[in-house]
C-alpha positions, 0 to 999 in steps of 0.5 A, spaced: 230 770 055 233 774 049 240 773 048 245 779 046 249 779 040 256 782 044 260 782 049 258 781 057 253 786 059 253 790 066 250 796 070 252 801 073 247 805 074 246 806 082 238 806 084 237 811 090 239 810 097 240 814 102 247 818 103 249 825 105 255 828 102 257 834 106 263 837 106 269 842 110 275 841 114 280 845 120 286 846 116 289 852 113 291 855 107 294 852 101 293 844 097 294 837 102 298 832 100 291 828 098 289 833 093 284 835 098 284 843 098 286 848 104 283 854 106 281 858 113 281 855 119 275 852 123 273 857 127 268 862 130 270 868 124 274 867 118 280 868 118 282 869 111 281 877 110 282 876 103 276 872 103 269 876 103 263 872 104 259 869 099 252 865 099 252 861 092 246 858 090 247 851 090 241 847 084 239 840 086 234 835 082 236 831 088 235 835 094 230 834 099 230 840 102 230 848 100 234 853 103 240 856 107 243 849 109 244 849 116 248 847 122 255 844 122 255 843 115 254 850 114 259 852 119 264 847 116 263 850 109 262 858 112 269 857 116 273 853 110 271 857 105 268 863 106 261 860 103 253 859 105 249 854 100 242 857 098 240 850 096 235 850 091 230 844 090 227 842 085 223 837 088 220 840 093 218 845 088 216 844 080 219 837 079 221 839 071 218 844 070 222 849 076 229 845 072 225 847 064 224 854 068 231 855 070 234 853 063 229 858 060 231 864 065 240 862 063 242 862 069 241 855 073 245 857 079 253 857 082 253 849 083 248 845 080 247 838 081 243 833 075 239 828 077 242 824 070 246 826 064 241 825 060 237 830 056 237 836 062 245 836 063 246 836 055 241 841 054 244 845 059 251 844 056 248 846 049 245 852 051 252 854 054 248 854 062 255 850 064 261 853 066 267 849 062 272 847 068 278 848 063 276 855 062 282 859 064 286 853 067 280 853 073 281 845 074 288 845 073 289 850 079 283 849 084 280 842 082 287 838 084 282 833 088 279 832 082 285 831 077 288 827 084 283 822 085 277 822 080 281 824 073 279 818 070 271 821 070 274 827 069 276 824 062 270 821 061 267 827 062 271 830 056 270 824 052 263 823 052 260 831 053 266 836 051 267 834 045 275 832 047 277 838 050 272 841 055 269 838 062 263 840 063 262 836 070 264 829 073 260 824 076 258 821 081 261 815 086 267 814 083 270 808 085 277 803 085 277 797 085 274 790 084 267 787 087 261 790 090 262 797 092 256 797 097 259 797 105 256 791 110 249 790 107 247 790 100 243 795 096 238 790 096 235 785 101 230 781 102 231 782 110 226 779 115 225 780 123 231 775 126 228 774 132 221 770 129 226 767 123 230 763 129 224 763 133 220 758 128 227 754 128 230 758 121 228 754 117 231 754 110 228 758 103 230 755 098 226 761 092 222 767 092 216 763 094 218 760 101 217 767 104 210 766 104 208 761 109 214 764 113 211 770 113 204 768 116 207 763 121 211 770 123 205 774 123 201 769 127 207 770 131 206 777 132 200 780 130 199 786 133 206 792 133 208 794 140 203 800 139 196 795 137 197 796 130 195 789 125 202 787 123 203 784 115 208 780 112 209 786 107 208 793 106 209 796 099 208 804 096 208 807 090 210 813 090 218 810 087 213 807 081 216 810 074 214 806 068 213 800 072 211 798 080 218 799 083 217 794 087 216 788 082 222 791 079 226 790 085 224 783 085 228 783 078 235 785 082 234 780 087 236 776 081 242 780 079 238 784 073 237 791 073 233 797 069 236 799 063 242 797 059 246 802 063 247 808 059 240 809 056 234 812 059 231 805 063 223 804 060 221 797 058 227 792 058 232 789 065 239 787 062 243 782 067 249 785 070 254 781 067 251 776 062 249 776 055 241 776 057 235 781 057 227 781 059 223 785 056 218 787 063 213 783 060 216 777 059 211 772 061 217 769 063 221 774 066 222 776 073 216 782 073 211 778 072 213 773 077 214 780 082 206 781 082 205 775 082 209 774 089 206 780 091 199 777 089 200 771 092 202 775 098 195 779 098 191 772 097 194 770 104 193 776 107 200 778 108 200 785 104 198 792 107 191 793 104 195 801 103 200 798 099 196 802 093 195 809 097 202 810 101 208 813 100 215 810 102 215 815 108 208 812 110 211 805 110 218 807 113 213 808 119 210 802 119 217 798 120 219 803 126 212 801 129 213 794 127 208 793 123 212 790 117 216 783 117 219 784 111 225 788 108 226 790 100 232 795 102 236 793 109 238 801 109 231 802 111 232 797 117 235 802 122 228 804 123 226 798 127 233 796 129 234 801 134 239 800 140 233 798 145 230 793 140 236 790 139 238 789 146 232 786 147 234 781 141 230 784 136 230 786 130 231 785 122 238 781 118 238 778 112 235 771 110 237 770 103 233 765 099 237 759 096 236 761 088 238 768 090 244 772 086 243 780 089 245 785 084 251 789 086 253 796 082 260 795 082 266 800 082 267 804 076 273 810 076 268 813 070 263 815 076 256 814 076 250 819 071 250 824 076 253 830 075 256 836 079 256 842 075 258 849 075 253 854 073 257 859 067 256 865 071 258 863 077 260 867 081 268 866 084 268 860 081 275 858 083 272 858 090 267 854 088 272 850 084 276 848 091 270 847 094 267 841 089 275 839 089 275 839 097 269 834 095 273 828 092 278 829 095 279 823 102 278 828 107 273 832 103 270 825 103 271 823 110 268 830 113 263 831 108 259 824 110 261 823 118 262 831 121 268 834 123 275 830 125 274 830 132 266 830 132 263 824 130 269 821 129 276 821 130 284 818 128 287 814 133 295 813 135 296 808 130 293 812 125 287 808 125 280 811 124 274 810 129 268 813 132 267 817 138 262 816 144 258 821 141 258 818 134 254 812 136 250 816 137 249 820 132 251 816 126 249 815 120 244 821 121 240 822 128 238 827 132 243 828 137 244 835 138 251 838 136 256 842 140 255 850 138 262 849 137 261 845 131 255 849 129 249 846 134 242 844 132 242 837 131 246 832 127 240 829 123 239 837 121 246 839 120 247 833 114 249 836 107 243 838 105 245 837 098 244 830 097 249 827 092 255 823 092 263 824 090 267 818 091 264 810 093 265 810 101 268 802 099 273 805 096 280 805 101 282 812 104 289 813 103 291 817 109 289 811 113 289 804 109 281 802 111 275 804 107 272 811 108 265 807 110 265 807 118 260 800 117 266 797 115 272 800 119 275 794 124 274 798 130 267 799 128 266 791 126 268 789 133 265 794 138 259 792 142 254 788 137 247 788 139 244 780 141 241 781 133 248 782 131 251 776 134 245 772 134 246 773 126 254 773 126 254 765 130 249 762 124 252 765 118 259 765 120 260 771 117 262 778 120 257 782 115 251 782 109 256 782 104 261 777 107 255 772 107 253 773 099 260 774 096 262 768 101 256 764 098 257 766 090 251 770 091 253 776 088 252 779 081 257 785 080 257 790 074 263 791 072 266 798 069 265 800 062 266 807 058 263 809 052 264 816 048 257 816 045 252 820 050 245 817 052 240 817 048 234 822 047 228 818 047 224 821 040 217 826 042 214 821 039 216 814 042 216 817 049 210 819 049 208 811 047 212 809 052 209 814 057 202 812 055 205 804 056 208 805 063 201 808 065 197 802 063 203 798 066 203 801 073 195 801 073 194 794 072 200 791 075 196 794 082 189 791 079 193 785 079 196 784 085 189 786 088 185 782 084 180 777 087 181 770 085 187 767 079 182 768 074 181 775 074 190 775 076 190 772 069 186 776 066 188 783 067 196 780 065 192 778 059 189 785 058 195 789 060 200 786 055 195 786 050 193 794 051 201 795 052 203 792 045 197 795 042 200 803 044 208 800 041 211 797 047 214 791 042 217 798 039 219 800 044 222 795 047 227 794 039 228 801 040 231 800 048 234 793 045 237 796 039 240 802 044 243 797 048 247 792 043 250 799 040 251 803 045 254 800 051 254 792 050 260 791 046 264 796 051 263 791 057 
């Protein structure tokens, strides 16, 4: 364990999870009181004349889906503002290279979302592909959701990429507030299935370790999945693996580390949320490490899917919908298994923390998060555009943008309190109920913002009705109807969610916010091609470990992957990380 030279250290980097932004509303023109903005009223035609329709290329480095965004997130945009999304994703179709393609044309569409604001975002700027937001008094005149409700991102954005003046984008999941910014249930787990925890008589996991025996008295237990497949204690995949197996990262932020330091490209080190410390990923002493070594543990056992290696995340996701996976690294992934049938039957997963566990939390920043909505610089009708990004930060933007049209899903009640209809229990978070032509048909799964980044953190509170905008933790939602697992769970924890029970027990770590005017780095050609050559070998022999036959060859593998890692510069790269760090984002903590 290495300790810092400055201040308290905290991340707010976000990993990934899975959250819908989408965006209208059925108002008529002019600005709302919450800086959200009016425009033509929902309905079947426009009702605006002066509005010509407009179809404007939306490029996302984070969308999961190509083409026209459809239903009643189409029609919601198509009858606010007169507008279509043609979505364009450079996932589905040339990763970085369709990114290095656009920047190489000028032209990187009318709203552009970056993955990071990293290299891409600040080669966009350099390159003058980004439309500036004070250009012509644009954000002042159109972007009051932005000056109302995210102005200190916008702040930080012209601090630390405008030079002081300019505003080439802001970012995402702005938040307010102290403590953790996740809803109910954390980012992070380890879940496991309830109903077998309670009925081998709960007993009590006091380190990472005790889930093995667990595990095998609960696959003894269960064996086979309602469809006749061989259920495992653990299923991993590898499609997440960066630099590193994911997966062992992970077992980092169940002890309240994370990637990186925060602001810098993450490679080869984990820093602690809020304590002057650092691990280098092959500290033979740090959390990496001992992630294989559960994972090998687990293996010997015969716990671990034998597909571990060879399966993507969606491969995985099947498995725990059939029930043939017992534990749970992300507890948004246990809906899949949590249907309302099973739960009725009692079954399902729910947390069951270890007693050494101290889970990451991200925690609010008013600054946002590192990725970026921009506006191309040939946009076409920018102002439109603007009012549309706008709408998105402001609460009813928010509101709609993630959970439909008022009055679909969700809805206000007399005491202007906010409650989700018959309809919603169906349909959310993202299901696929079919939708009223009304609201734009298909179903809603299929009607979600296809655009797949985020604006303002649902913890934070709504203004315009006192609770927050994550419908998880709205009271009508907490006390309506819990499912036998729900209940079970409530009466042994005494507490009414996940996060109550962490934050209950001081087992959180939360990032604070921090601000910095220096820009991330950009990794040297050189020293990113030895850390490209590192994470290789990492990644490689990390899955020979967690395969391997006996300790001995476990023990050899980590001796050669250390050994071959620092022959091709991992200690150099690791300083260079370290040195980033202590310089840029530990002394503003």
């Amino acid at each position: 364990m290495k300790k810092r030279w400055y201040g308290s250290a905290l991340l707010i980097l976000m990993c990934a999870m899975l959250v819908f932004t989408s965006a209208c509303s059925n108002n008529n023109g002019g600005n709302s009181a919450d800086g959200g903005t009016k425009a033509p009223a929902a309905s079947g035609n426009n009702e605006n004349p002066d509005r010509e329709e407009i179809t404007i290329d939306v490029f996302s480095m984070l969308a999961n889906y190509a083409g026209e965004q459809p239903g009643w997130f189409a029609k919601l945009v198509k009858d606010k503002f007169n507008i279509k999304l043609n979505i364009i994703a450079s996932n589905l179709a040339g990763g970085q290279q369709k990114i290095a393609t656009m920047m190489a044309s000028g032209d990187l569409g009318d709203l552009v979302v970056f993955g990071t604001n990293g290299r891409d975002y600040q080669d966009a700027i350099k390159a003058g592909l980004l439309l500036d937001f004070t250009k012509d008094d644009l954000l002042n005149q159109y972007g009051q959701g932005l000056l109302a409700n995210a102005p200190e991102a916008i702040e930080a954005n012209k601090k630390q990429f405008g030079g002081g003046t300019a505003v080439y984008g802001v970012g995402f999941d702005v938040g307010t507030g102290e403590g953790p910014s996740e809803g109910a249930t954390m980012n992070y787990g380890p879940n496991l299935r309830w109903d077998l925890y309670q009925q081998l008589g709960s007993p009590e996991i006091k380190t990472l370790n005790d889930y093995l025996p667990l595990l095998k008295k609960m696959q003894e237990l269960e064996p086979k999945s309602e469809n006749g497949r061989p259920t495992y204690g653990i299923s991993l995949w590898s499609d997440w693996d960066g630099s590193y197996m994911t997966l062992a990262k992970v077992i980092a932020q169940f002890h309240g580390y994370n990637e990186g330091d925060g602001l810098n490209p993450a490679g080869m080190i984990l820093t602690h949320q809020n304590k002057d410390e650092w691990q280098g990923v092959l500290d033979e002493d740090g959390y990496y490490l001992q992630g294989l070594k559960f994972y090998y543990d687990a293996n010997q056992m015969g716990l671990l899917d034998p597909d571990s290696l060879t399966q993507k995340f969606s491969d995985v996701s099947n498995k725990i919908k059939d029930g043939q996976v017992l534990f749970s690294h992300f507890p948004w992934v246990d809906n899949v298994y949590n249907t309302p049938e099973r739960t009725a039957e009692g079954k399902g997963f729910a947390l069951v923390p270890f007693a050494d566990e101290k889970v990451t939390s991200y925690g609010q920043s008013p600054y946002g998060g590192n990725r970026v909505w921009a506006i191309g610089a040939d946009a076409k009708d920018p102002e439109r555009i603007m009012e549309f990004l706008s709408w998105l930060y402001s609460p009813e933007g928010v509101m709609e943008a993630n959970y439909g049209p008022k009055g679909l899903a969700w809805d206000i009640d007399g005491s202007g309190k906010p409650f989700v209809t018959e309809y919603g229990w169906k349909a959310l978070p993202a299901n696929a109920e079919p939708v009223p032509a009304e609201y734009g048909g298909g179903t809603f799964k299929d009607g979600t913002n296809q655009i797949n980044n985020t604006t303002l953190k649902l913890t934070n509170i709504n203004p315009d009705t006192g609770e927050t905008y994550d419908y998880n933790l709205w009271p009508s939602t907490l006390n309506h109807n819990p499912d036998p697992v729900t209940k079970s769970w409530r009466e042994a924890t005494g507490v009414m969610t996940a996060k109550d029970y962490f934050v209950k027990n001081n087992m959180i770590e939360v990032s604070k916010p921090f601000f910095t005017t220096e820009t991330p780095v950009t990794v040297p050609a050189q020293l990113q091609q030895k850390i490209d050559g590192i994470g290789k070998i990492i990644k490689e022999y990390s899955w020979k470990m967690v395969f391997a036959k006996n300790d001995a060859e476990f023990n050899k593998l980590q001796e050669e992957m250390i050994t071959k890692s620092k022959g091709l510069g991992y200690d150099e790269a690791v300083a260079y990380e370290v040195g980033n760090a202590e310089k840029m984002v530990f002394p503003f903590r």
